[in-house]
C-alpha positions as CSV (number, residue, x, y, z in Angstrom):
1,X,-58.8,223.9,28.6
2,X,-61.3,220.6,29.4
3,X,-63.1,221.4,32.5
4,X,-62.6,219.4,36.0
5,X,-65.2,218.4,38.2
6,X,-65.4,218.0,41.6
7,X,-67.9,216.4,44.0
8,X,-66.7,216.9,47.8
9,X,-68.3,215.0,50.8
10,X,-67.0,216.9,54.1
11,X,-68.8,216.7,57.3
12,X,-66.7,218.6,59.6
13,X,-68.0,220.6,62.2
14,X,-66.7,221.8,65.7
15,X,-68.0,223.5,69.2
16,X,-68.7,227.3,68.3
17,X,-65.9,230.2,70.3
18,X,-65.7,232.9,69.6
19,X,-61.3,232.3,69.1
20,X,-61.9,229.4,66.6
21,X,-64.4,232.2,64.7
22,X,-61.8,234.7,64.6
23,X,-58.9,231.7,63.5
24,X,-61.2,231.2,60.7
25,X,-62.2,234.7,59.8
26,X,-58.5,235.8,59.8
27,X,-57.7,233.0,57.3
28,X,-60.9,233.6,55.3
29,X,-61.6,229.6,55.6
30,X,-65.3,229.7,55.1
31,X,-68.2,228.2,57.6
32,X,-71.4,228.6,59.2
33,X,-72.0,229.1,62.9
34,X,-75.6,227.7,63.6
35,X,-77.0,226.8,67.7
36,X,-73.5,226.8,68.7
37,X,-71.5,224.5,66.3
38,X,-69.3,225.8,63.5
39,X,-69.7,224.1,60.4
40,X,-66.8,224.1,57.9
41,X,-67.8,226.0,55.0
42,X,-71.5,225.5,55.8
43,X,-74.1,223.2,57.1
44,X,-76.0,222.4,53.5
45,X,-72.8,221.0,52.6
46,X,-72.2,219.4,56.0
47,X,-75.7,217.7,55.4
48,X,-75.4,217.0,51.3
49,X,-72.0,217.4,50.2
50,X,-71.2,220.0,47.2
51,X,-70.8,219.3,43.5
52,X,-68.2,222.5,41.5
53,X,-66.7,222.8,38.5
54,X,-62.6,224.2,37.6
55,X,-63.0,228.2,37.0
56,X,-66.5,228.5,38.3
57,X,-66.8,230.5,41.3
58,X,-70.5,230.9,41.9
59,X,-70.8,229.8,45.3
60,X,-68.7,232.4,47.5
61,X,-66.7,228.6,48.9
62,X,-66.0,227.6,45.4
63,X,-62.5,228.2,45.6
64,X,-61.5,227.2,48.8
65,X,-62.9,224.1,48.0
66,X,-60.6,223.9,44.9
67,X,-57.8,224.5,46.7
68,X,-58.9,221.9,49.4
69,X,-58.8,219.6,46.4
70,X,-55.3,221.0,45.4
71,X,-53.8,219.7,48.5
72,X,-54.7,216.3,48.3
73,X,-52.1,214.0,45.9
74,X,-55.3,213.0,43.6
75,X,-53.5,213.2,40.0
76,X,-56.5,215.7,38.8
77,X,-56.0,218.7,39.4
78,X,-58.4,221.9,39.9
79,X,-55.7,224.6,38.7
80,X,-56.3,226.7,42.3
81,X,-53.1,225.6,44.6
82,X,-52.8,223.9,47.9
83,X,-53.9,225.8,50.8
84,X,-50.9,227.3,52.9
85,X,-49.8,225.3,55.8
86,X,-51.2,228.6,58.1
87,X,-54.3,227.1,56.7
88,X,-53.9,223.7,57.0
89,X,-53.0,224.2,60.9
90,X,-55.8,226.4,61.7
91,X,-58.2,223.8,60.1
92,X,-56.4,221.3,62.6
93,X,-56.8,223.3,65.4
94,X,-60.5,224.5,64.9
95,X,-61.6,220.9,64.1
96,X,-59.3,218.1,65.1
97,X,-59.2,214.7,63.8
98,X,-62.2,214.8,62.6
99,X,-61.0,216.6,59.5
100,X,-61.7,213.8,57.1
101,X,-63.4,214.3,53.7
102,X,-64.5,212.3,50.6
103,X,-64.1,214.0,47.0
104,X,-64.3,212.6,43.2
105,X,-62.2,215.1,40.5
106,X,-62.8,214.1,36.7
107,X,-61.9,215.2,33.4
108,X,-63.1,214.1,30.0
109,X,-63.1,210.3,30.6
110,X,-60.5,210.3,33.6
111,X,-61.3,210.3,37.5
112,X,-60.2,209.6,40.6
113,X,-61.5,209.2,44.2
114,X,-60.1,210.6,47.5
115,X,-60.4,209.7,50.7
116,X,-58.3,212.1,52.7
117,X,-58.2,214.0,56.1
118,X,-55.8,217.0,57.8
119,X,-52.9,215.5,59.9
120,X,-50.0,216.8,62.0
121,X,-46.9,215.1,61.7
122,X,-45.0,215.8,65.3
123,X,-41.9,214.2,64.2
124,X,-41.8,217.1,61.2
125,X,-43.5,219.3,63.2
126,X,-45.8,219.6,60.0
127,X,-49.2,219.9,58.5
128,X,-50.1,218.0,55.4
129,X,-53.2,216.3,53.8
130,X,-53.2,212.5,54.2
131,X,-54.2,211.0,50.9
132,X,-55.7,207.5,49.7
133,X,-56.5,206.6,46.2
134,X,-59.9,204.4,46.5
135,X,-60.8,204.1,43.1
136,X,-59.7,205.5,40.0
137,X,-60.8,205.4,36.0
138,X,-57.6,203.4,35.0
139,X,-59.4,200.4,37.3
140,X,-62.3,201.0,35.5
141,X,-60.7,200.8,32.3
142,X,-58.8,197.7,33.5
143,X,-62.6,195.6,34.4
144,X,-64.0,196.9,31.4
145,X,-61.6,195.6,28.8
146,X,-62.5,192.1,30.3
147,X,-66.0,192.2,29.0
148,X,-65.9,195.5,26.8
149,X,-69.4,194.6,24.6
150,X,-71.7,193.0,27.4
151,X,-71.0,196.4,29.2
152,X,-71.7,198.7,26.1
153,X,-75.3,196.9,25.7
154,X,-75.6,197.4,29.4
155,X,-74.9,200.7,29.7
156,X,-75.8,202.4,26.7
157,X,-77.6,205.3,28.6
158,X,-75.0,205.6,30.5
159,X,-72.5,205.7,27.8
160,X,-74.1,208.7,26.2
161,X,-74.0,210.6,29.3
162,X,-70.3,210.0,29.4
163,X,-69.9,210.6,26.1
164,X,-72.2,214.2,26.1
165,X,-69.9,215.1,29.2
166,X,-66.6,214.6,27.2
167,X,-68.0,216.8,24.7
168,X,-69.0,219.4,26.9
169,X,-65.5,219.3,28.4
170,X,-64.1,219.7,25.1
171,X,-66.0,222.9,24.5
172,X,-67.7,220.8,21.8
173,X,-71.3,222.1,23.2
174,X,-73.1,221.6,19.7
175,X,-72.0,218.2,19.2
176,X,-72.8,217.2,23.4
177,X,-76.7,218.3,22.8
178,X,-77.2,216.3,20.4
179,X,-75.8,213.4,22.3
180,X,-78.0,214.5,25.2
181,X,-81.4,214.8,23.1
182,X,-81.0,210.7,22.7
183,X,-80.0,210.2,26.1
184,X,-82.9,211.8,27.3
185,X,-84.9,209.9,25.0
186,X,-83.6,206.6,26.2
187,X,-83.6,207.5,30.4
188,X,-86.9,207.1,32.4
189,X,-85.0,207.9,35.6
190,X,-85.9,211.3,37.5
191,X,-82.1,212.0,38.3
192,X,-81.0,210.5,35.1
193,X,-83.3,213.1,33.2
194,X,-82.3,216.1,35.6
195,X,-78.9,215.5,34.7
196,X,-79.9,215.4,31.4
197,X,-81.6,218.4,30.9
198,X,-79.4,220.3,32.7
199,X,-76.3,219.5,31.2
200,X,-78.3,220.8,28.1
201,X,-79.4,224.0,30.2
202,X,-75.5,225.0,30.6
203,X,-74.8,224.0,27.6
204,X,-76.8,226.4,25.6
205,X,-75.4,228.6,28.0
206,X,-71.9,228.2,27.3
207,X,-73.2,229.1,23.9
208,X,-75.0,231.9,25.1
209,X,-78.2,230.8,23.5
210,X,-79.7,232.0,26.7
211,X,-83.6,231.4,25.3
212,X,-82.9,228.2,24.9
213,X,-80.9,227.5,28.3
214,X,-83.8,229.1,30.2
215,X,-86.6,226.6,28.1
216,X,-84.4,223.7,29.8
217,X,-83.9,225.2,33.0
218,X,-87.6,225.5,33.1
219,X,-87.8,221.6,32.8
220,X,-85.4,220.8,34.8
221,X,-87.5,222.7,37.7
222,X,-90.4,220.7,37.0
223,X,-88.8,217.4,37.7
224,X,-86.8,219.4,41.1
225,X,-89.2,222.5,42.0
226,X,-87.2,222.7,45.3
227,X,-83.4,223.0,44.5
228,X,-82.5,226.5,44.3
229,X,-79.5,226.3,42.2
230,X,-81.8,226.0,38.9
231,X,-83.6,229.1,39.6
232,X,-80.4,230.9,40.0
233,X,-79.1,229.9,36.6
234,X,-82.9,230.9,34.5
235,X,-82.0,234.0,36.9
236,X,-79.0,234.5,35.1
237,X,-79.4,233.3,32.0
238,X,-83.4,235.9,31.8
239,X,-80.2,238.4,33.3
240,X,-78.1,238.3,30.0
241,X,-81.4,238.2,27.8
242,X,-82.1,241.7,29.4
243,X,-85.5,240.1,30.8
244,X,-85.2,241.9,34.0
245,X,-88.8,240.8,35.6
246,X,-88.6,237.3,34.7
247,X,-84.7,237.4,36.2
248,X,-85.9,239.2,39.4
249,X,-88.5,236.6,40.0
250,X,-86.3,233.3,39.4
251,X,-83.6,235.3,41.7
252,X,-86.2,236.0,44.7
253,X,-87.3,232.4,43.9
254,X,-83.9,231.1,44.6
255,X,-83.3,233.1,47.6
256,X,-86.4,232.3,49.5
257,X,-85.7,228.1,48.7
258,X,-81.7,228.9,50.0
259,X,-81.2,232.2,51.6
260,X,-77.7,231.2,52.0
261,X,-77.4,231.2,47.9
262,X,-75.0,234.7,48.3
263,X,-74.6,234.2,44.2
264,X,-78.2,235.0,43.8
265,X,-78.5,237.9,46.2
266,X,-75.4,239.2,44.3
267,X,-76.9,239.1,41.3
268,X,-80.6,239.6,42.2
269,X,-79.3,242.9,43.6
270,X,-77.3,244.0,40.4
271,X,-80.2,243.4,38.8
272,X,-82.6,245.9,41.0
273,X,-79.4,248.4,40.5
274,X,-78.8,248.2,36.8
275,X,-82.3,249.5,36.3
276,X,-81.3,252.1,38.5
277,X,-83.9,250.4,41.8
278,X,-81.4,251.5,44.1
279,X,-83.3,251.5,46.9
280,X,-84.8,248.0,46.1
281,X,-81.2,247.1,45.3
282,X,-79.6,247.9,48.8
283,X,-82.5,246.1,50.2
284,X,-81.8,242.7,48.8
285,X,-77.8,243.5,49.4
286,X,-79.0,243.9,53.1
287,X,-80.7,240.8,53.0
288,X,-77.9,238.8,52.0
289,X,-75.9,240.1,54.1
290,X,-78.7,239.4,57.5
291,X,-79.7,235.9,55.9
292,X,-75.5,235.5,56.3
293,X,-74.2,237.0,59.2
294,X,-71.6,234.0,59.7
295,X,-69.5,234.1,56.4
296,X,-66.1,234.9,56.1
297,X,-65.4,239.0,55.3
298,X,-63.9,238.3,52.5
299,X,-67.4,236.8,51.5
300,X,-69.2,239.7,53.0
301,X,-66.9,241.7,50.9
302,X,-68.9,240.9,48.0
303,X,-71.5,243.1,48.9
C-alpha cells in the first residue's frame, strides 16, 4: 500500500484551566500547557507546523493528527478515521473559532490542499469539519499539459524528486536511490539536498540496510546539525545494527536538541534496558516523563 503524506499547519492555542486540561485529557486530544496557554498538540507545531507519514506513529500526536486529516473531505485519505463528534465538540469548546488549520495529503503523484476549521452547526445541533479544496494535483496536471516540455527543462531537479518519491511510495526503494543519487548531483540548494539525502536515509532503511541509512543520516546532520529528528532516526537505525553506544549517543543527542521528542526517550530508554542498565534506563524513562509533564495519559502511558 503507497504511502500518504501529510504536512499540517495548525496554530491553535487557548487560555490554560484546569477544566479545558481535563476536557482534553479525558479525550486523549494531545497538547502542551506552557506560561498559561494550552497549545493544541504542542507548541513546536504551533510555531512550525508538522510533516507525518500513513502508518508511522513515531511522534506520540501522530495519529491524532491522521485522524484530524480523516475528518476533513480532502479525497486522500490517511487510513485512521474521523475523530468522534465527542471529539470534535470538545476541540470546539477548548478553542473556539479559532480552530482553523492548513494541511497538504499526497500519494504517488496525487495531492490535495485543505483549508479547513471545526464548526458547530446550531440549526443541526452538530459538529463537523468545514472543508475547502485550495489546490489540488488534477490543476496542476490541467496547467501543465499547456506547456508540458518548457516545464520538464525547467524543472528537471524537481522532476527527479517527484519521481524518486513515487518510487519510494511504491516500495520500489532500489529503483528511488538511484533516482535520488542524480538529483543530488544536479541540486545546489541546502533544503533541496536535505531532502535529498534523507529520502535516501529512509530509504536504505526501509531496506534495512541500516549501515548505509546511518552514512546518510550523518550527512544530512551536517547540512541541519540542529533538527533533532535526524539524530533520532541514526539512533534507531545504530539501534537495529546492535551498535548500542553510538545509538545511546545519537538518542541523548536528540533529546537534549527536543526534550519533547517522547520517541527518542522511548527508545533511548529501551536501549539502556535491553543491555540490562536498568537503573540508567528508568532514569531516562523519568526524564521523559519530567521534560513532559503536560501530555495526554495515554501518551504518558508509553512509559
Amino acid at each position: 500500500m503507497a504511502k500518504v503524506f501529510l504536512s499540517l499547519e495548525i496554530s491553535v492555542k487557548s487560555a490554560s484551566s484546569k477544566d479545558n486540561i481535563n476536557k482534553l485529557n479525558s479525550n486523549n486530544i494531545p497538547f502542551e500547557e506552557y506560561e498559561g496557554e494550552i497549545y493544541l498538540i504542542n507548541k513546536n507545531v504551533f510555531d512550525s507546523g508538522v510533516d507525518l507519514r500513513s502508518r508511522e506513529y513515531d511522534k506520540p500526536y501522530a495519529k491524532f493528527c491522521m485522524r484530524l486529516a480523516d475528518t476533513t473531505d480532502c479525497s486522500i485519505y490517511m487510513g485512521e478515521g474521523s475523530l468522534d463528534e465527542e471529539v470534535l465538540a470538545v476541540l470546539y469548546e477548548v478553542f473556539g473559532d479559532a480552530l482553523e488549520f492548513q494541511l497538504t495529503l499526497s500519494c504517488n503523484s496525487d495531492w490535495e490542499s485543505i483549508s479547513a476549521c471545526i464548526i458547530f452547526n446550531e440549526e443541526e445541533d452538530k459538529y463537523y469539519c468545514d472543508t475547502e479544496v485550495t489546490e489540488s494535483s488534477e490543476e496542476e496536471d490541467e496547467e501543465d499539459e499547456e506547456d508540458e516540455e518548457t516545464y520538464h527543462e525547467e524543472n528537471e531537479e524537481k522532476n527527479l524528486f517527484t519521481n524518486a518519491k513515487r518510487h519510494y511510495d511504491d516500495s520500489d526503494y532500489e529503483k528511488a536511490i538511484k533516482v535520488l543519487q542524480k538529483y543530488i548531483a544536479f541540486e545546489d540548494k541546502k533544503e533541496g539536498l536535505i531532502n535529498g539525502l534523507r529520502l535516501i536515509a529512509e530509504s536504505y532503511e526501509e531496506l534495512e540496510d541500516y549501515t548505509n541509512a546511518v552514512h546518510f543520516y550523518d550527512e544530512v546532520i551536517k547540512l541541519d546539525p540542529t533538527n533533532d529528528f535526524y539524530f533520532s532516526r541514526k539512533g534507531y537505525c545504530l539501534k537495529q545494527d546492535q551498535k548500542y553506544s553510538e545509538a545511546e549517543e545519537a538518542f541523548r543527542k536528540a533529546v537534549d536538541l527536543n526534550p519533547k521528542n517522547i520517541w527518542a526517550y522511548m527508545h533511548f530508554g529501551d536501549i539502556l534496558k535491553d543491555q540490562e542498565k536498568y537503573t540508567e534506563a528508568i532514569e531516562v524513562y523519568n526524564e521523559g516523563i519530567k521534560k513532559n509533564p503536560s501530555q495526554p495519559k495515554n501518551t504518558i502511558s508509553l512509559f
